[in-house]
HTML snippet that shows the backbone in 3Dmol.js (N, CA, C, O; Angstrom):
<script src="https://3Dmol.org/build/3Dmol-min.js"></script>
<div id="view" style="width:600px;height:400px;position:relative"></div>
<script>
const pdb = `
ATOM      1  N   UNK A   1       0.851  -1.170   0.000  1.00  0.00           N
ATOM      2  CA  UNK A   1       0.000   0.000   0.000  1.00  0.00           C
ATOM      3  C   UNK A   1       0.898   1.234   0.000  1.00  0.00           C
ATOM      4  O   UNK A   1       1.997   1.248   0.553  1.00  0.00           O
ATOM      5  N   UNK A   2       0.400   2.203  -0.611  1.00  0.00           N
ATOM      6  CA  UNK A   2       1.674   3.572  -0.676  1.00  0.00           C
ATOM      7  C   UNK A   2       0.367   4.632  -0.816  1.00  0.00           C
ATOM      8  O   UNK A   2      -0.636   4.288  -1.441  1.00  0.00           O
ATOM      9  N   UNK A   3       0.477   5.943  -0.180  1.00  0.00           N
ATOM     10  CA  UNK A   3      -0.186   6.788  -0.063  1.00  0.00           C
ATOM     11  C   UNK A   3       0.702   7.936  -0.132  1.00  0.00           C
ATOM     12  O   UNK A   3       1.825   7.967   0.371  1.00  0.00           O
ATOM     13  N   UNK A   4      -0.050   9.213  -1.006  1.00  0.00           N
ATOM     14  CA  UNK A   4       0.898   9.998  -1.007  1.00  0.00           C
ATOM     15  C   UNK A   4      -0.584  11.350  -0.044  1.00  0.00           C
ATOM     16  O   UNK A   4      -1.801  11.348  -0.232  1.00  0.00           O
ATOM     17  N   UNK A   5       0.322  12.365   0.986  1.00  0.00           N
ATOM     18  CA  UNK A   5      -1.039  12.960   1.248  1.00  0.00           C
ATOM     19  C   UNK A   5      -0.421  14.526   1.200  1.00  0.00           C
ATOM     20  O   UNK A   5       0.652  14.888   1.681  1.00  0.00           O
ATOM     21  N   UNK A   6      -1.606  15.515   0.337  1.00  0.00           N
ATOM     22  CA  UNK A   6      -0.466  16.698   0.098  1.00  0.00           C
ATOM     23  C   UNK A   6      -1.500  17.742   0.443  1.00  0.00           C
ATOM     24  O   UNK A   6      -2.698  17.810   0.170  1.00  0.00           O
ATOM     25  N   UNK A   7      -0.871  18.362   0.971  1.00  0.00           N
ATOM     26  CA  UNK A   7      -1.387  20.091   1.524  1.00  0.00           C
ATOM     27  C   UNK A   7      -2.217  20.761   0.009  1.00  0.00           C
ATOM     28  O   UNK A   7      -1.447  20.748  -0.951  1.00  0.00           O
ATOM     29  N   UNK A   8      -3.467  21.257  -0.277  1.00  0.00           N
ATOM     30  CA  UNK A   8      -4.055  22.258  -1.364  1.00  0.00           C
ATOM     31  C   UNK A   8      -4.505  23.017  -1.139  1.00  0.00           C
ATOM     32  O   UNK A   8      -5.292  23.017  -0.193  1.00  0.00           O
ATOM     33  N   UNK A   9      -4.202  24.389  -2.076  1.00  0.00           N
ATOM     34  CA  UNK A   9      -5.442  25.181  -1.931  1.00  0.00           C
ATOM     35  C   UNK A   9      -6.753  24.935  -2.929  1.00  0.00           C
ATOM     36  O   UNK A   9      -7.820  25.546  -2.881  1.00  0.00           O
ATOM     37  N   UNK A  10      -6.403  23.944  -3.782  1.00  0.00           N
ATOM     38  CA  UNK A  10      -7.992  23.731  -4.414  1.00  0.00           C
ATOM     39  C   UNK A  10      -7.844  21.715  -4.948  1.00  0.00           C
ATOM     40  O   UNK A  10      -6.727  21.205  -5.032  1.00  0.00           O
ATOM     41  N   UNK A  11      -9.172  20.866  -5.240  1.00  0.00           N
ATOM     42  CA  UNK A  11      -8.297  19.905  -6.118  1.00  0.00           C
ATOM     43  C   UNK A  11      -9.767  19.597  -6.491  1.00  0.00           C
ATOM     44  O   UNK A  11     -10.794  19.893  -5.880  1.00  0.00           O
ATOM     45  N   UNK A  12      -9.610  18.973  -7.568  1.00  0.00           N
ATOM     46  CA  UNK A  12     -11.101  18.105  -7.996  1.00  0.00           C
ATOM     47  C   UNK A  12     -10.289  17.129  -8.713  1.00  0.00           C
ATOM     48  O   UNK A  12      -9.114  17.200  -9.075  1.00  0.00           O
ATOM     49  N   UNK A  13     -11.507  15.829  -8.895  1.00  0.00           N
ATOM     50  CA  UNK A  13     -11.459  14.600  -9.719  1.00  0.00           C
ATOM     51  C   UNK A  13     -12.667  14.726 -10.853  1.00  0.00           C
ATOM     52  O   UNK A  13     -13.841  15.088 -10.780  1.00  0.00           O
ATOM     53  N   UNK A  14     -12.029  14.369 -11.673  1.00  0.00           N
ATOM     54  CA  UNK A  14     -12.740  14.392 -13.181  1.00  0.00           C
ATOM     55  C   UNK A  14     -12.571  13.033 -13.624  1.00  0.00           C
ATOM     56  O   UNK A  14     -11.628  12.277 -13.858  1.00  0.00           O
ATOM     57  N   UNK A  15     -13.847  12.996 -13.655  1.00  0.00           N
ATOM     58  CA  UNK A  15     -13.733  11.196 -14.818  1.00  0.00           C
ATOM     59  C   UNK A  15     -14.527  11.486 -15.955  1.00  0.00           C
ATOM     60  O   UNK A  15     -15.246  12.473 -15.804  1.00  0.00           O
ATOM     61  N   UNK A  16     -14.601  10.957 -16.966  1.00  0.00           N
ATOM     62  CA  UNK A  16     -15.298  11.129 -18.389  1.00  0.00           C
ATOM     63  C   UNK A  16     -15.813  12.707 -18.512  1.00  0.00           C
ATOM     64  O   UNK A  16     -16.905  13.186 -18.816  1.00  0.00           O
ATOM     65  N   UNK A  17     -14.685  13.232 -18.183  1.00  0.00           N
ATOM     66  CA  UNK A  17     -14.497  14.724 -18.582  1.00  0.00           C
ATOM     67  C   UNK A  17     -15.984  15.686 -17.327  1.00  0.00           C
ATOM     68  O   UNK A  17     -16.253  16.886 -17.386  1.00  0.00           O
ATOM     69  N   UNK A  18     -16.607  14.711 -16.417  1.00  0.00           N
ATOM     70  CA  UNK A  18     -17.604  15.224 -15.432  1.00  0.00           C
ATOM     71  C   UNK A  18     -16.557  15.203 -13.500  1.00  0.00           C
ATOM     72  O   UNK A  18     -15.842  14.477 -12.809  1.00  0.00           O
ATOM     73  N   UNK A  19     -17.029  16.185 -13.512  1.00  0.00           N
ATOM     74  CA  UNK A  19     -16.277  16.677 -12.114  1.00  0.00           C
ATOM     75  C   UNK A  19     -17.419  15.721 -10.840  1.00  0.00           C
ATOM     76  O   UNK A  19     -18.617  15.749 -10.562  1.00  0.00           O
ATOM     77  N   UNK A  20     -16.546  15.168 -10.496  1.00  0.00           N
ATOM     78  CA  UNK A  20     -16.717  14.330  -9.475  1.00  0.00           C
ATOM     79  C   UNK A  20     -16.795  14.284  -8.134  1.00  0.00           C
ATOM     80  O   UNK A  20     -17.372  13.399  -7.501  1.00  0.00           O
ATOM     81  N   UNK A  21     -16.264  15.161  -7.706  1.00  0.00           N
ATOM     82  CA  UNK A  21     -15.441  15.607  -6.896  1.00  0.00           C
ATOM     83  C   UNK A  21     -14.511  16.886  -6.429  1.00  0.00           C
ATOM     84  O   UNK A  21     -13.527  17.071  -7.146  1.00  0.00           O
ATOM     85  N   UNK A  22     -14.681  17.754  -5.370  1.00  0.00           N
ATOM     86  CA  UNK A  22     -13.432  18.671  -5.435  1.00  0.00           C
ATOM     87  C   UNK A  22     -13.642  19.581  -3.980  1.00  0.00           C
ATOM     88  O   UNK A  22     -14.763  19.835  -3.539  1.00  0.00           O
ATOM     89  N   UNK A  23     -12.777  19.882  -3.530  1.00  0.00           N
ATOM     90  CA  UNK A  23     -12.350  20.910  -2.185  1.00  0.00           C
ATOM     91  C   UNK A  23     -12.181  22.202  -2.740  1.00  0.00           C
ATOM     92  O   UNK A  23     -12.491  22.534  -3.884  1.00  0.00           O
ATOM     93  N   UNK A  24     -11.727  22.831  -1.960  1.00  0.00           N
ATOM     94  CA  UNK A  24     -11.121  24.055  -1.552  1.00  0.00           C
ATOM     95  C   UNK A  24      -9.748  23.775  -0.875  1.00  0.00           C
ATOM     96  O   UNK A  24      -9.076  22.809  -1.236  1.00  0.00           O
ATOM     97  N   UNK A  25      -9.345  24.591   0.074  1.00  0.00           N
ATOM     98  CA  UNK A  25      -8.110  24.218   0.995  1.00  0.00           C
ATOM     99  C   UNK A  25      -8.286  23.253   1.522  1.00  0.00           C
ATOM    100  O   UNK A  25      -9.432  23.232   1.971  1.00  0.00           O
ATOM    101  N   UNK A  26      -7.528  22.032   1.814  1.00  0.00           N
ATOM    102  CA  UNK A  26      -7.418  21.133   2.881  1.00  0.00           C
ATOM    103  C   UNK A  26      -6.438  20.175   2.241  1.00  0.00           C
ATOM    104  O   UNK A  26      -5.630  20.692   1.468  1.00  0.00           O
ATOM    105  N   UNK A  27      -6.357  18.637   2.462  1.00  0.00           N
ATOM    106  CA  UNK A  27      -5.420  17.512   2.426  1.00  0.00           C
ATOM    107  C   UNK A  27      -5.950  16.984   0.973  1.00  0.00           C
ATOM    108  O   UNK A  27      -7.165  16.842   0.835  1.00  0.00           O
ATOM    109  N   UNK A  28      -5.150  16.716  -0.017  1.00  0.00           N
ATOM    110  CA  UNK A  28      -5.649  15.476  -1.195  1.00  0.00           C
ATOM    111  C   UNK A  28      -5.079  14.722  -0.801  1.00  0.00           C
ATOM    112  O   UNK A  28      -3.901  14.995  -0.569  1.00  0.00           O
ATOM    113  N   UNK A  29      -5.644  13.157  -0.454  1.00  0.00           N
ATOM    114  CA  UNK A  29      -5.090  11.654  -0.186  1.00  0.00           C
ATOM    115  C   UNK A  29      -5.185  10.865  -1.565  1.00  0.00           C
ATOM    116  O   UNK A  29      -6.185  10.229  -1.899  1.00  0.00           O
ATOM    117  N   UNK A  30      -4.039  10.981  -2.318  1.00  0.00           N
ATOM    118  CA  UNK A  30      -4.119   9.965  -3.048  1.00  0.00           C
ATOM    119  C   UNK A  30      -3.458   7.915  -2.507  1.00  0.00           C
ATOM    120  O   UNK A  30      -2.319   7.729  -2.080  1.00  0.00           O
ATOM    121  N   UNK A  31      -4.127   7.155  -2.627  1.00  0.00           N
ATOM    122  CA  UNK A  31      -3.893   5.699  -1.977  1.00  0.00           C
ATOM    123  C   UNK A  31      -4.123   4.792  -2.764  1.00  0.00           C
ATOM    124  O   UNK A  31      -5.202   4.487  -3.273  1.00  0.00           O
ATOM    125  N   UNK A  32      -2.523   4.052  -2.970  1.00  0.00           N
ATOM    126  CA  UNK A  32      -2.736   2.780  -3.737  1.00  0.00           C
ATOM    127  C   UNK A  32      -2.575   1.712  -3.395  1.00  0.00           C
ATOM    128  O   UNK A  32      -1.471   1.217  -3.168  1.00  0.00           O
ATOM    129  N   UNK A  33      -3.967   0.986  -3.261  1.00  0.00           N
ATOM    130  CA  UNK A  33      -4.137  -0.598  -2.491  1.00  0.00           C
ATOM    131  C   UNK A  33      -4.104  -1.902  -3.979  1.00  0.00           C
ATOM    132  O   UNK A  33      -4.579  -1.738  -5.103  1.00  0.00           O
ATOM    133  N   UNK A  34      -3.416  -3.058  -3.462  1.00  0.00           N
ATOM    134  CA  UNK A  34      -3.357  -4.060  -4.431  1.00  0.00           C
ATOM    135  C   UNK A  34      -4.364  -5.195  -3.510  1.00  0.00           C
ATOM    136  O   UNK A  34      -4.784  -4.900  -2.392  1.00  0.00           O
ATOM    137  N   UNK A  35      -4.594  -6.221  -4.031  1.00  0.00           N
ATOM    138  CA  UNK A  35      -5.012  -7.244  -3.493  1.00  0.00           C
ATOM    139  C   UNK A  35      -3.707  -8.141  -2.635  1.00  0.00           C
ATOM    140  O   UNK A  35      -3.956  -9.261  -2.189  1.00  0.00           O
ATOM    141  N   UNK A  36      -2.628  -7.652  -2.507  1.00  0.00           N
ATOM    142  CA  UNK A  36      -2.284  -8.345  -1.646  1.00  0.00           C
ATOM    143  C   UNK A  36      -2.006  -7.741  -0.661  1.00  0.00           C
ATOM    144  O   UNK A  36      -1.108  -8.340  -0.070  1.00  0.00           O
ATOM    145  N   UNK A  37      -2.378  -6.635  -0.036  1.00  0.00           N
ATOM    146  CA  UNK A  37      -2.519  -5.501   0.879  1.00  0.00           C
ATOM    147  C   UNK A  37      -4.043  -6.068   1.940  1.00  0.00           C
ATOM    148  O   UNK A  37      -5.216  -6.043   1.566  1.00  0.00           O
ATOM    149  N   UNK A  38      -3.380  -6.661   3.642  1.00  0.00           N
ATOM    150  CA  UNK A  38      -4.320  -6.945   4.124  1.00  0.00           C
ATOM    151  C   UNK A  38      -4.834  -5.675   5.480  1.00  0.00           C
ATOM    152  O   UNK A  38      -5.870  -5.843   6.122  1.00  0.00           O
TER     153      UNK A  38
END
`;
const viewer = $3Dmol.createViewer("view");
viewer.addModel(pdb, "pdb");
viewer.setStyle({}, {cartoon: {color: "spectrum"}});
viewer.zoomTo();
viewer.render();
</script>
């Protein structure tokens, strides 16, 4: 598992070009889990 976690003043997630998601100031947690991560 590896996580990266970073200080913003703004962030959004976009999938099929539609906003999904998004803050203002605070933490973005990006986290990458595999299946062999218990």
């Amino acid at each position: 598992m590896r996580a990266v976690v970073q200080k913003v003043s703004s962030s959004k997630v976009t999938v099929d070009e539609e906003v999904v998601g998004q803050i203002n100031q605070g933490l973005m947690v990006l986290l990458g889990v595999t299946h062999d991560d218990t």
